[in-house]
N, C-alpha and C positions, 0 to 999 in steps of 0.2 A: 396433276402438275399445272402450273400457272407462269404465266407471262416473266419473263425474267426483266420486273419493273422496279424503278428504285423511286421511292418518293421526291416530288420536286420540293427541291428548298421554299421555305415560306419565309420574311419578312414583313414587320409590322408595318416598315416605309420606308421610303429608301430617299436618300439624293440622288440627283443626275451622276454626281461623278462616279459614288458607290455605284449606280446599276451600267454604267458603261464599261465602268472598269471591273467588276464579278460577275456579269451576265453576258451583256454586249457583246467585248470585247469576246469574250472565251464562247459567245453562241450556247449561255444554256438559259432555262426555260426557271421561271421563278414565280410565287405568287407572292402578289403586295395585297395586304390582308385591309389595311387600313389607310389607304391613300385617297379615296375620294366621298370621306364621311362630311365634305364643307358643300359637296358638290347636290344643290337643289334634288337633280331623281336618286340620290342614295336614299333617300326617304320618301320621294315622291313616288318612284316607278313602282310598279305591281303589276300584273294582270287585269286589276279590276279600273287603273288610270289607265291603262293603253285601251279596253274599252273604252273608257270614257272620251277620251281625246283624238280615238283613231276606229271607234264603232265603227261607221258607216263605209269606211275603208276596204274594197275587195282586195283580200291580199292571195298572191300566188301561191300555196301548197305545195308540198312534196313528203313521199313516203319514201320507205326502202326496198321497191320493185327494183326488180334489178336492171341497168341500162339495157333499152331496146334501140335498133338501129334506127326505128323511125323518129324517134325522141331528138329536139334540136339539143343545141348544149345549154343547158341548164331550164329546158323548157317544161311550167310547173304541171302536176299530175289532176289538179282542181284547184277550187275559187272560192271564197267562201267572203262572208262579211265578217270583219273583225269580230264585231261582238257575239257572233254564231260560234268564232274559231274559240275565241273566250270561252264561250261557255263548256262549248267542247272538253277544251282544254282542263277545266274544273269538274267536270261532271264523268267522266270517264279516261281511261287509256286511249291514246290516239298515236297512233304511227304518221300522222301528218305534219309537218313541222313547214316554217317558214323560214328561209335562209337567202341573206342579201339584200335584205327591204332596206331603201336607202330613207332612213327617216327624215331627211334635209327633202327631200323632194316631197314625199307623201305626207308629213305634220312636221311642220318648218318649230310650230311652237315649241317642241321634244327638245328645241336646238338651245334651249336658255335655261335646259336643267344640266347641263354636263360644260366642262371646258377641255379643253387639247393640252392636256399633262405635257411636263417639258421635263423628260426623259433623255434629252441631250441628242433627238434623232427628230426629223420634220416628218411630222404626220399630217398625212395626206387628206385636208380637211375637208375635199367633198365626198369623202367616200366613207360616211359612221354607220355601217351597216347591223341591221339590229338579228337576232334568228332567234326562233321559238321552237317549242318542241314540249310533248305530253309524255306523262310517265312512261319509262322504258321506250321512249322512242331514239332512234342513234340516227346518225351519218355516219356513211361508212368511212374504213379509211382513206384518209386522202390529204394530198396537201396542196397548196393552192396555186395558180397559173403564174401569179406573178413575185414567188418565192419571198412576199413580204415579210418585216419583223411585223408579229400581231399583238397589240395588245387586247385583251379577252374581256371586256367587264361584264359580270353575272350580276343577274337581279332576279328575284325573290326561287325561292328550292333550293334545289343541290343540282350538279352536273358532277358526272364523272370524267376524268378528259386523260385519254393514253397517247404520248408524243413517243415518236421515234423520229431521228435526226436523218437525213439522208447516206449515210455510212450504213443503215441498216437494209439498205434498199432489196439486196441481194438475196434475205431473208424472208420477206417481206408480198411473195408474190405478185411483186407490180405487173399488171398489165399495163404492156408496152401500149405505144402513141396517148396515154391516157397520163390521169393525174391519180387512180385508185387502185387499189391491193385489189385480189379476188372479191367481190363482194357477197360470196358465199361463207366467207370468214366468219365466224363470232368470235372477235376479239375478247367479249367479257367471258367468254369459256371455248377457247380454241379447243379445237380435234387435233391434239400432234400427233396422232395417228394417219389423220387425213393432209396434215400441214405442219409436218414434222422441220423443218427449215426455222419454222417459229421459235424451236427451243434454242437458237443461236442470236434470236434478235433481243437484242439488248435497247429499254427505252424507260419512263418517266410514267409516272401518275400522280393525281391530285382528284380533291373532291372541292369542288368549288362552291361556296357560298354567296350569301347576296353581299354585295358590297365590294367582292374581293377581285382582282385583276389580276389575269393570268398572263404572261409573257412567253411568248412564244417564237423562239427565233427564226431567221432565216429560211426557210425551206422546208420546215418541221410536217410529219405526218403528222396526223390529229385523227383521234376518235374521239368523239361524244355522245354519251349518254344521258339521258336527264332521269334520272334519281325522282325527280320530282317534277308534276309541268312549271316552267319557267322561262328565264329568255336571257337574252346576252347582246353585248353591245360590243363590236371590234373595230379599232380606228387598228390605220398600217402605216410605218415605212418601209420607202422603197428598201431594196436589196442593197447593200450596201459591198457586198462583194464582188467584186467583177464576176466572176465563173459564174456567181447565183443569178448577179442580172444579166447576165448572157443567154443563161439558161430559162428565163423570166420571159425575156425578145423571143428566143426560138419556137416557146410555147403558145404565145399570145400569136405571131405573124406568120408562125409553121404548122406544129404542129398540132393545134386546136383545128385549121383550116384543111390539110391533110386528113387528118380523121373522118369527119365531116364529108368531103370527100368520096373516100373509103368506103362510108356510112352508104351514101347515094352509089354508089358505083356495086358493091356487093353485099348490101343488105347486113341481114343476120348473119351471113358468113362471117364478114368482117368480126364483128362483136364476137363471135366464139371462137374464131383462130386467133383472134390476142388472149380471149382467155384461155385458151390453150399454153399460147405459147409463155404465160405465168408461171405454167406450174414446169415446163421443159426448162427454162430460162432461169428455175430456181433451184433446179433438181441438183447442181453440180454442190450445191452448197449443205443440203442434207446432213 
């Protein structure tokens, strides 16, 4: 048995008014296949130019250990120099991926191969954050603190990418005060045996190509896999919902800080009575 996922609609481009009014508006997730072929890194970027332009670069790492209480939030697992992680990256399997390198800060130059598409929503221009990642390596599920609209751009591989909308929450084994499901999960082949709830969550997939931009709305869960080693570029809008940006404030000014908290106050307890209370919290839904 497998994921009850329905393919996200593809277009070849869209207008501003088209994607406001069949995406936007209605909060579903799309991929534009052929929207930024004028834009300088549709043909520049690779793996072998982000060595070149960003070698000497120690960039932050992360694998899929599963959260320990000593861990800050989002503090990385190792360090490596770009061209190391490069080669890495080509030469074998690596579970280490880099996620949230702000490339405006770290190679300003990256900043005159792309522009800020005008999608009919103001994206947030300091924040064009790039992630990497080696064959079969994931992030698990999760969705993000400040419930942006994301747009996704891929460059060179394949990703695999599973959205579920926040309706699915119930299903989903979220652990409370957090932003992520069990991270025991293998979403690319669940146990509904062990995470039988999953056969009731209803959600989206696509395989993403170099060139192609994924939309992903509001509040969206997301898992990725990379099919292939490669890398991704996400500019965001703010939340444009009240409820979503309400819910956006209480996580950034509460309960990221709360956690945290928690974290120093009881250890590892904390971390495994929220995992705990995922699978009780989930159980009525069965």
């Amino acid at each position: 048995m497998q994921l009850d996922l329905q393919d996200i609609p593809r277009v070849k481009t869209i207008t501003k008014e088209d994607f406001i009014k069949n995406y936007f508006k209605p909060q579903k997730p799309v991929v534009i296949e052929r929207f930024i072929e004028d834009w300088p890194a549709y043909s520049k970027w690779s793996l072998d130019y982000m060595k070149e332009v960003a070698g000497d670069k120690t960039v932050p790492l992360y694998d899929d250990r599963p959260v320990d209480y000593k861990d800050g939030f989002n503090e990385a697992h190792a360090k490596m120099k770009m061209s190391d992680y490069v080669d890495l990256l080509k030469r074998e399997p690596t579970k280490f991926r880099i996620f949230l390198w702000n490339i405006l800060k770290e190679v300003p130059q990256l900043q005159k191969d792309f522009s800020y598409p005008d999608f009919g929503l103001r994206l947030m221009k300091g924040l064009p954050m790039l992630f990497f990642g080696g064959r079969d390596s994931y992030t698990f599920m999760h969705y993000d603190i400040d419930l942006a609209n994301i747009f996704h751009f891929h460059f060179e591989g394949k990703k695999q990418v599973i959205l579920f909308d926040q309706k699915q929450n119930k299903y989903l084994y979220k652990v409370p005060h957090s932003l992520i499901t069990r991270e025991d999960i293998d979403f690319a082949n669940p146990d509904f045996e062990k995470w039988p709830a999953l056969k009731h969550a209803k959600g989206w997939v696509c395989n993403l190509n170099h060139g192609e931009v994924l939309y992903m709305p509001e509040g969206y869960w997301h898992y990725m896999r990379y099919l292939t080693p490669g890398f991704s570029m996400s500019l965001r809008a703010i939340a444009r919902n009240p409820k979503n940006l309400g819910k956006a404030l209480y996580n950034i000014f509460l309960m990221r800080n709360y956690d945290n908290l928690m974290r120093r106050i009881k250890g590892q307890k904390w971390i495994d009575w929220k995992n705990e209370k995922a699978i009780t919290n989930t159980k009525p839904y069965v």
